[in-house]
N, CA, C and O atoms as a GROMACS GRO file, in nm:
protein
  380
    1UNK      N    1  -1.224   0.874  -0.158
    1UNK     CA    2  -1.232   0.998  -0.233
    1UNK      C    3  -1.380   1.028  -0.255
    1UNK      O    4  -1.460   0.940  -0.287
    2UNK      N    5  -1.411   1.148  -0.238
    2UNK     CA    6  -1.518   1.201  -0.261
    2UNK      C    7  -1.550   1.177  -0.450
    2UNK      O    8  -1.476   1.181  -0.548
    3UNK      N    9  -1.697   1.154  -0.432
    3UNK     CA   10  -1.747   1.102  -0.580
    3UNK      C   11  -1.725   1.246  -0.645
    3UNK      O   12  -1.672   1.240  -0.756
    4UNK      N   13  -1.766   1.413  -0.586
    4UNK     CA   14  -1.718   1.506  -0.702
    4UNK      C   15  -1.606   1.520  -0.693
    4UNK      O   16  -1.573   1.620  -0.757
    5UNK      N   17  -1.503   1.460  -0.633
    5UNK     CA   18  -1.398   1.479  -0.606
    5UNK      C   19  -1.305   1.395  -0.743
    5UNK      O   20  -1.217   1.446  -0.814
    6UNK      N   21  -1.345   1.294  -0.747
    6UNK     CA   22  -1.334   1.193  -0.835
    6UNK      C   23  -1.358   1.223  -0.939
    6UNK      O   24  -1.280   1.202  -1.032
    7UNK      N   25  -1.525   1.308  -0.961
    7UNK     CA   26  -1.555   1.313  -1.112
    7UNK      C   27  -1.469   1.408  -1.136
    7UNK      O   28  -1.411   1.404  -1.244
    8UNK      N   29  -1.438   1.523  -1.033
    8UNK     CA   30  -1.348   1.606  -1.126
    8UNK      C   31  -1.236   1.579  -1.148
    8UNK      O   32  -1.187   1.650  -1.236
    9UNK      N   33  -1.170   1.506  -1.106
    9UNK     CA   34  -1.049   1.417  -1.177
    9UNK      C   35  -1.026   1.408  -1.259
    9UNK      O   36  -0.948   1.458  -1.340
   10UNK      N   37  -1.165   1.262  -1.244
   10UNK     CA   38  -1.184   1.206  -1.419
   10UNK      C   39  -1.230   1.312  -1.546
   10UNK      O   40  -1.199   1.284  -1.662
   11UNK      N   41  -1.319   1.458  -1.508
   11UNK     CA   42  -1.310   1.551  -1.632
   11UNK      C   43  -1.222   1.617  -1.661
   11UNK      O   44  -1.224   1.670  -1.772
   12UNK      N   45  -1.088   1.645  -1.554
   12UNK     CA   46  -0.991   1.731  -1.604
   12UNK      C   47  -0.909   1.598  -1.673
   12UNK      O   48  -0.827   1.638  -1.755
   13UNK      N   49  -0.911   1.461  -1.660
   13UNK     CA   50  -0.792   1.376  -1.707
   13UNK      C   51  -0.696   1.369  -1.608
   13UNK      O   52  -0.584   1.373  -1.660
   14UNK      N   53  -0.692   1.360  -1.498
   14UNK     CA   54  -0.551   1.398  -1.413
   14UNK      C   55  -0.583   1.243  -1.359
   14UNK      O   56  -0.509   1.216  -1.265
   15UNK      N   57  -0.685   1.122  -1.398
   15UNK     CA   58  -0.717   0.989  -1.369
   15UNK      C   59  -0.667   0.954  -1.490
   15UNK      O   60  -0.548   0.930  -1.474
   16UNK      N   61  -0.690   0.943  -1.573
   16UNK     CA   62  -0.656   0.890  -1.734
   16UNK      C   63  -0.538   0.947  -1.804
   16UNK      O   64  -0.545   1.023  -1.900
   17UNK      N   65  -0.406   0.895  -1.737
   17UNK     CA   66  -0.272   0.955  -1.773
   17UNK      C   67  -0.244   0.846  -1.850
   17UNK      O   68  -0.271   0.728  -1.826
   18UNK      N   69  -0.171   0.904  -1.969
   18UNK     CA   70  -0.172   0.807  -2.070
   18UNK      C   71  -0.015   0.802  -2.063
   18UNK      O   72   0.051   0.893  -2.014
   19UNK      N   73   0.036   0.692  -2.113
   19UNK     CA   74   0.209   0.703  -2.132
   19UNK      C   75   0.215   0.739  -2.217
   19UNK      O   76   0.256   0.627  -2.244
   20UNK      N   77   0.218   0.814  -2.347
   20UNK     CA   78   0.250   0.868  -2.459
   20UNK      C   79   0.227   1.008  -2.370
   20UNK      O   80   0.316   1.092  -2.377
   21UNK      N   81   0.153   1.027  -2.317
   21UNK     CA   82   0.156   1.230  -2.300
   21UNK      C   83   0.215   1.219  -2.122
   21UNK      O   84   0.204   1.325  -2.061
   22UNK      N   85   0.267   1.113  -2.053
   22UNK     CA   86   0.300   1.145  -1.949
   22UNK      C   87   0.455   1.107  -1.894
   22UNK      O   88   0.484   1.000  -1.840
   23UNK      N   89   0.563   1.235  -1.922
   23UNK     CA   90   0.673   1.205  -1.906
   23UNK      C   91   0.765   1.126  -1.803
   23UNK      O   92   0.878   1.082  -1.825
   24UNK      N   93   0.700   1.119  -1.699
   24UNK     CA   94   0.731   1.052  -1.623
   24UNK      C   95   0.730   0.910  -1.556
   24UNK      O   96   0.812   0.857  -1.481
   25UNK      N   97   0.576   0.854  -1.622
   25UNK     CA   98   0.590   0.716  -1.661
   25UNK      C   99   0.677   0.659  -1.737
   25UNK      O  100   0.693   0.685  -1.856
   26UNK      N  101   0.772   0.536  -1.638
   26UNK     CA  102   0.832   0.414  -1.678
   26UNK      C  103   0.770   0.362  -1.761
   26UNK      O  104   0.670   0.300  -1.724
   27UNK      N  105   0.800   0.367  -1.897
   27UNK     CA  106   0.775   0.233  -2.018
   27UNK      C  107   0.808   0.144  -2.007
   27UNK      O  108   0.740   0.042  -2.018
   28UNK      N  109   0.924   0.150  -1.981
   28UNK     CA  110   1.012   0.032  -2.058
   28UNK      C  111   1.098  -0.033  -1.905
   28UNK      O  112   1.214  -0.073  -1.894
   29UNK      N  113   1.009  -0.024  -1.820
   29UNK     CA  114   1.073  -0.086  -1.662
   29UNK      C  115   1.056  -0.248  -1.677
   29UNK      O  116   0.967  -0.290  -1.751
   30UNK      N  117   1.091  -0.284  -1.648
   30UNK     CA  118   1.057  -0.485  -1.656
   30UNK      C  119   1.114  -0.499  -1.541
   30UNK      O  120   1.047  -0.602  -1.536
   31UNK      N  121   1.187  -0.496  -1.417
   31UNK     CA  122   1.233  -0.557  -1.346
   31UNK      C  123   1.188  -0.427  -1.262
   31UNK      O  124   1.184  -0.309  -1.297
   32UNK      N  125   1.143  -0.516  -1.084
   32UNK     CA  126   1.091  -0.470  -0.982
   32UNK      C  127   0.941  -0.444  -0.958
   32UNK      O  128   0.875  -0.478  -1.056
   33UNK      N  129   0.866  -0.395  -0.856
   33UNK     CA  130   0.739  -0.353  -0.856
   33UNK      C  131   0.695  -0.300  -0.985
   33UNK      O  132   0.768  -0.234  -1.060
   34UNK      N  133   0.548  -0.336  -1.015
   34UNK     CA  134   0.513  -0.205  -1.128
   34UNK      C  135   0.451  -0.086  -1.115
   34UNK      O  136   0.421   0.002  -1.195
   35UNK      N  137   0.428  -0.113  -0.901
   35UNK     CA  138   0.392   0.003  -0.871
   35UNK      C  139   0.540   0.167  -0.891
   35UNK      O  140   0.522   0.288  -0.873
   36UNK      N  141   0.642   0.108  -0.923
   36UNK     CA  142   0.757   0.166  -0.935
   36UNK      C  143   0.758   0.244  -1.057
   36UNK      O  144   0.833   0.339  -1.081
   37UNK      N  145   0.677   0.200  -1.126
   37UNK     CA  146   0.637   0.267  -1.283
   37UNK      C  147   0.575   0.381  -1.224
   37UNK      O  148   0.614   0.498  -1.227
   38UNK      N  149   0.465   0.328  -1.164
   38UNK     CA  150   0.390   0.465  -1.174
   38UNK      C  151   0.400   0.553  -1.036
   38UNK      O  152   0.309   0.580  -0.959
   39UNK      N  153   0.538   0.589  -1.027
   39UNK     CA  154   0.539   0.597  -0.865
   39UNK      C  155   0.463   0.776  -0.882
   39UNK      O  156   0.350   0.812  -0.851
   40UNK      N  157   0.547   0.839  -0.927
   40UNK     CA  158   0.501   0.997  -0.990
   40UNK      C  159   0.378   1.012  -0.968
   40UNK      O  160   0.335   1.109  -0.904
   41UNK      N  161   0.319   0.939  -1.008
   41UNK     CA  162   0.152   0.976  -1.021
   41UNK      C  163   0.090   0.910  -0.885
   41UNK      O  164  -0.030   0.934  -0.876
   42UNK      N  165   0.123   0.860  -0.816
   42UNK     CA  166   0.088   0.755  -0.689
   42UNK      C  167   0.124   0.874  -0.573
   42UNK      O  168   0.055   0.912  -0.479
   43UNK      N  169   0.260   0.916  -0.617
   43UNK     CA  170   0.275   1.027  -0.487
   43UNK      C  171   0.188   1.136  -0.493
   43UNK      O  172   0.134   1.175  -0.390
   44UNK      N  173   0.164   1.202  -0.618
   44UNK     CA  174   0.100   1.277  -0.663
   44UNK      C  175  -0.031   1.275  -0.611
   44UNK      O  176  -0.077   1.348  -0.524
   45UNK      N  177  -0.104   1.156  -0.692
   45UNK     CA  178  -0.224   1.136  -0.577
   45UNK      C  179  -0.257   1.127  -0.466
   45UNK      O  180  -0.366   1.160  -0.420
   46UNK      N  181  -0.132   1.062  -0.386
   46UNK     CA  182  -0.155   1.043  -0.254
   46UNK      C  183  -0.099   1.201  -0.142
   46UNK      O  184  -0.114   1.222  -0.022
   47UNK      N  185  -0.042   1.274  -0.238
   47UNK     CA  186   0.037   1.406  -0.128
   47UNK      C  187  -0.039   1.525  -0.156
   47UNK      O  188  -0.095   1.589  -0.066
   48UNK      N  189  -0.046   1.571  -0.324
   48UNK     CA  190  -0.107   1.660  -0.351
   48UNK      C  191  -0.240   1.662  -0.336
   48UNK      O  192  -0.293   1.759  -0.282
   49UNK      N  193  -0.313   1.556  -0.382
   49UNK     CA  194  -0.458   1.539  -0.471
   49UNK      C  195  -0.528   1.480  -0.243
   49UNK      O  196  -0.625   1.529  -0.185
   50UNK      N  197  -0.459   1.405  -0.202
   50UNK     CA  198  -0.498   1.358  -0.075
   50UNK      C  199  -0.616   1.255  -0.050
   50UNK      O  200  -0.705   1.235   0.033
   51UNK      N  201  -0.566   1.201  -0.168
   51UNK     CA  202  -0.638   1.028  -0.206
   51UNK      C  203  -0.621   0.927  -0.111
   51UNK      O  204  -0.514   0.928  -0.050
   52UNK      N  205  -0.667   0.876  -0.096
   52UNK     CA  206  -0.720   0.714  -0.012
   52UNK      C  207  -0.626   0.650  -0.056
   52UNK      O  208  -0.599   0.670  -0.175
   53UNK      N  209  -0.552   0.560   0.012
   53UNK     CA  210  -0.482   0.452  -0.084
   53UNK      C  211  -0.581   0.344  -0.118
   53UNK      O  212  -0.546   0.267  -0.207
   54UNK      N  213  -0.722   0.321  -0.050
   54UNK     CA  214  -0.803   0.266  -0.170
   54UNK      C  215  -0.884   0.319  -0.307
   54UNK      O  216  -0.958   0.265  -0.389
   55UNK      N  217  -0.817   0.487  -0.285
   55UNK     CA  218  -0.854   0.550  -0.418
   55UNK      C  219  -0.786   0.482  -0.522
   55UNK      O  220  -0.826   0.417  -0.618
   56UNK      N  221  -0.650   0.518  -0.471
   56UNK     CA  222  -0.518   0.455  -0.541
   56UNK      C  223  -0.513   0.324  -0.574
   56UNK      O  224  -0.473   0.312  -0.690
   57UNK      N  225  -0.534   0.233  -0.527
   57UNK     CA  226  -0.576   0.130  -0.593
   57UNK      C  227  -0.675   0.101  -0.740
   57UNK      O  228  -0.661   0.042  -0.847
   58UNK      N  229  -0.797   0.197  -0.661
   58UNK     CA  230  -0.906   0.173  -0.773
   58UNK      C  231  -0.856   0.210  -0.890
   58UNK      O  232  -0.877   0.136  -0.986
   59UNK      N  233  -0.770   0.350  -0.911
   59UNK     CA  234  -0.699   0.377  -0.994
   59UNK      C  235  -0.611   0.304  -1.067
   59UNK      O  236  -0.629   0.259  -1.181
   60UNK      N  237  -0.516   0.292  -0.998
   60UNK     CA  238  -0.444   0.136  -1.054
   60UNK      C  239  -0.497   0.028  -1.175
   60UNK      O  240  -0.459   0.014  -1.291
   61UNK      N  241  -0.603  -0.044  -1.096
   61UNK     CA  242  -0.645  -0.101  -1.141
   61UNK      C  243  -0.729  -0.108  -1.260
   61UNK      O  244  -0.740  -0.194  -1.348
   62UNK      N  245  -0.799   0.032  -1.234
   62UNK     CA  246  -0.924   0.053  -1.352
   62UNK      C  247  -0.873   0.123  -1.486
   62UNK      O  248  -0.932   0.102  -1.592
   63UNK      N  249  -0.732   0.230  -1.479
   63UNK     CA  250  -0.654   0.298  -1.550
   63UNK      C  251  -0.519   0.193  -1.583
   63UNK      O  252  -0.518   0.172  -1.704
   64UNK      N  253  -0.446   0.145  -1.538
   64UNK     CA  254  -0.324   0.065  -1.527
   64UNK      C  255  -0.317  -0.035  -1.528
   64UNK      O  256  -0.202  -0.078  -1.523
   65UNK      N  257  -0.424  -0.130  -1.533
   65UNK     CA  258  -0.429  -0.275  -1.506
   65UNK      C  259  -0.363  -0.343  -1.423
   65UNK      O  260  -0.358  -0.466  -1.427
   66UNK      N  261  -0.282  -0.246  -1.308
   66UNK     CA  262  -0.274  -0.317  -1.192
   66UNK      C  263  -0.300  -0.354  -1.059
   66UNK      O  264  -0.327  -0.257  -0.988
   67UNK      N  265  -0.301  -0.465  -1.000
   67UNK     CA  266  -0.392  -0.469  -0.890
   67UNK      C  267  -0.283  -0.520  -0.761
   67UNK      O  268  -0.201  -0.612  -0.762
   68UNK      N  269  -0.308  -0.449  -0.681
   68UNK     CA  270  -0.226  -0.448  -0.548
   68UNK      C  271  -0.281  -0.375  -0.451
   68UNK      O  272  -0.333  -0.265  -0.471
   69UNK      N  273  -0.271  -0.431  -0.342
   69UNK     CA  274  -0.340  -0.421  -0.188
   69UNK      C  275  -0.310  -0.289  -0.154
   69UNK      O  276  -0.210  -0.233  -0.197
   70UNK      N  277  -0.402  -0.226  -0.066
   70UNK     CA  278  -0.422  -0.108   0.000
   70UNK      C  279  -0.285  -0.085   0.041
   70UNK      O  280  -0.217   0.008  -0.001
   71UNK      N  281  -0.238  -0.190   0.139
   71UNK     CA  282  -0.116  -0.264   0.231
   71UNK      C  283   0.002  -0.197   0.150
   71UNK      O  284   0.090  -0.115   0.175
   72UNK      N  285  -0.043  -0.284   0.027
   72UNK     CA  286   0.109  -0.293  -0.020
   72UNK      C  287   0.121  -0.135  -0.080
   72UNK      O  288   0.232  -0.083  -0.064
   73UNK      N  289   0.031  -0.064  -0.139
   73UNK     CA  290   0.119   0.104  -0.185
   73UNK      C  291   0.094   0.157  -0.099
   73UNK      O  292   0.091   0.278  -0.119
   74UNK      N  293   0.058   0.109   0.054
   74UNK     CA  294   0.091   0.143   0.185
   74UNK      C  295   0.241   0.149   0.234
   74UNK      O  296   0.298   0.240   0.293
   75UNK      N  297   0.274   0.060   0.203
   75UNK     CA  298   0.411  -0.020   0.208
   75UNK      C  299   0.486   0.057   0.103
   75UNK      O  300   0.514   0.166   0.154
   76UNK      N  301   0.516   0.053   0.019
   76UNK     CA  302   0.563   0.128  -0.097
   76UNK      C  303   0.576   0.315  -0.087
   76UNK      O  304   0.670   0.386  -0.123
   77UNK      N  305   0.485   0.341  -0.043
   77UNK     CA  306   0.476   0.522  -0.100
   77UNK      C  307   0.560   0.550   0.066
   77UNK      O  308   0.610   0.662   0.080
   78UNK      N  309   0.571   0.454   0.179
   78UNK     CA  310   0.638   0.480   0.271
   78UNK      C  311   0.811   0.405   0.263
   78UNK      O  312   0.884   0.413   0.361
   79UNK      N  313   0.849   0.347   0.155
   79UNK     CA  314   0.981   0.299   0.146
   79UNK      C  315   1.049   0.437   0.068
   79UNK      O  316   1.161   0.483   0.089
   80UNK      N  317   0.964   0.480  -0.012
   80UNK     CA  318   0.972   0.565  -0.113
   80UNK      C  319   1.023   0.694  -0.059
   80UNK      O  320   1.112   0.759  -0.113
   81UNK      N  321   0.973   0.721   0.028
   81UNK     CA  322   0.987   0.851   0.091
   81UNK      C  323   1.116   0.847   0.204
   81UNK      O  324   1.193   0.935   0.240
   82UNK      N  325   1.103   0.725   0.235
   82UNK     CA  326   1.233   0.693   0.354
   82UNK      C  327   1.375   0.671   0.247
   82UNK      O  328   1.488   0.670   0.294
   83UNK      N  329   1.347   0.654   0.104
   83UNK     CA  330   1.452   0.664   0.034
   83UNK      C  331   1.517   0.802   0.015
   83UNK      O  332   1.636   0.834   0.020
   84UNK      N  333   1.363   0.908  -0.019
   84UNK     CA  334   1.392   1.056  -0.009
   84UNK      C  335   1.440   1.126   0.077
   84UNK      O  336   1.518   1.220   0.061
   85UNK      N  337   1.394   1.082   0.182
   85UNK     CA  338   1.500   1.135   0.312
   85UNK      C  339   1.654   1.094   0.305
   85UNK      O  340   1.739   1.182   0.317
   86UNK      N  341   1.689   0.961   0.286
   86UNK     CA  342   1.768   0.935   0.319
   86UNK      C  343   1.864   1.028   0.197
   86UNK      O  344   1.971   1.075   0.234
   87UNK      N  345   1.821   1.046   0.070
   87UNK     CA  346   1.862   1.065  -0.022
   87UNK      C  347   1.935   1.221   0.057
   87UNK      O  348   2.056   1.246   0.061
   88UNK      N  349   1.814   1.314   0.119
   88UNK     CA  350   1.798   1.459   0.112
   88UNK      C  351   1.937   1.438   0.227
   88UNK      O  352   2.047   1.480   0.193
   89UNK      N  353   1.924   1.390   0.323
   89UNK     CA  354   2.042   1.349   0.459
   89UNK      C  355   2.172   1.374   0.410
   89UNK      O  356   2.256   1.454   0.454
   90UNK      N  357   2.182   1.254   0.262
   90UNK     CA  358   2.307   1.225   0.252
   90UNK      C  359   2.380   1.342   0.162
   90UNK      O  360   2.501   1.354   0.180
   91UNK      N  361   2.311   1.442   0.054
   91UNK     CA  362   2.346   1.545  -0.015
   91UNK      C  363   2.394   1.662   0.046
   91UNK      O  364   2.335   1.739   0.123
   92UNK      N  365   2.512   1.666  -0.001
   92UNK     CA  366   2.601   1.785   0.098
   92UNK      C  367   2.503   1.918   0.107
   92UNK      O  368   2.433   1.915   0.006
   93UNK      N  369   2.480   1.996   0.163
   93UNK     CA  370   2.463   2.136   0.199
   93UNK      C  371   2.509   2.250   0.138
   93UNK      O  372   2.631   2.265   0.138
   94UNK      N  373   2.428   2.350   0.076
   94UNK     CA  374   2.471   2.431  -0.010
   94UNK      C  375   2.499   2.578   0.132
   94UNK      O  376   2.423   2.604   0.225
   95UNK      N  377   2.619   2.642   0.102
   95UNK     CA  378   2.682   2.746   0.182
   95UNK      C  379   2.662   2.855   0.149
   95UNK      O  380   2.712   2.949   0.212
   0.00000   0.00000   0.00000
């Protein structure tokens, strides 16, 4: 990610999502990845915003305290999406 790219991130807050103001963060997940918590904001970064997955990491880590390989929300944001398909496949068709 580009460094003004980044800073403007970090001045609008769209890096520093807090769980009290962000509805879509998992609180209260305990079982599975914890990249699964923050999947919302991971796709987000990675589809809309068109982040690095070593952006995404840095993020992770420096905002979330979690740390996991390029690889692995490599691995992840592509299971994720093959779930969405499969999801979109299997939902009947509106007439």
């Amino acid at each position: 990610m580009e460094k003004d790219l980044y800073q403007e991130l970090a001045n609008r807050n769209y890096l520093k999502l807090k769980l009290d103001n962000v509805a879509f963060t998992k609180k209260t997940q305990r079982n599975g990845s914890p990249l699964d918590r923050y999947r919302n904001e991971i796709l987000f970064f990675r589809h809309e915003m068109k982040c690095s997955y070593q952006d995404i990491e840095k993020w992770l880590l420096a905002y979330k305290g979690v740390k996991r390989s390029k690889v692995r929300i490599f691995k992840k944001i592509k299971e994720w999406e093959k779930e969405n398909a499969s999801k979109k496949k299997s939902s009947p068709k509106e007439t």
